[in-house]
C-alpha positions, -999 to +999 in steps of 0.1 A: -673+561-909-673+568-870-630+581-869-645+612-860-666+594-827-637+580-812-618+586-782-584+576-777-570+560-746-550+589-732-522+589-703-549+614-685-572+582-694-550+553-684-544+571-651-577+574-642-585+537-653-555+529-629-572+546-600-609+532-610-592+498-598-582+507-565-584+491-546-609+462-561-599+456-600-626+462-627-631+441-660-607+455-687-633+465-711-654+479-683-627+497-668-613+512-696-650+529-706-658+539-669-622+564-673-626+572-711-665+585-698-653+600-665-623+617-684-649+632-706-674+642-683-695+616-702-723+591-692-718+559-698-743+538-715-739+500-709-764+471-697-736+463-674-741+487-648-731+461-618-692+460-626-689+502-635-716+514-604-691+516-577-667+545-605-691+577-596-699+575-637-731+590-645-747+552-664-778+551-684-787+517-692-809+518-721-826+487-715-843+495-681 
């Protein structure tokens, strides 16, 4: 059971995620973790660290 490991998409979060695609859009997905993270003061761990670099997110790609 991971309910107690989710975050919800906030209007603090969609906000952000708004401004994340200024003025170059990001994928959805993408975008929406790069604001959840940045929202958080969280890094983001992804293999896709091409689309999210340009958000300031701290990233840790666990594959590298």
């Amino acid at each position: 059971d991971y309910a107690d490991r989710l975050l919800p998409i906030t209007a603090e979060i969609a906000e952000e995620w708004g401004r994340l695609n200024v003025p170059d859009p990001l994928p959805v997905i993408d975008g929406l973790m790069a604001a959840t993270a940045k929202a958080h003061g969280l890094t983001l761990v992804t293999r896709n660290t091409v689309d999210v670099a340009r958000t300031g997110v701290p990233l840790l790609n666990p594959f590298e």
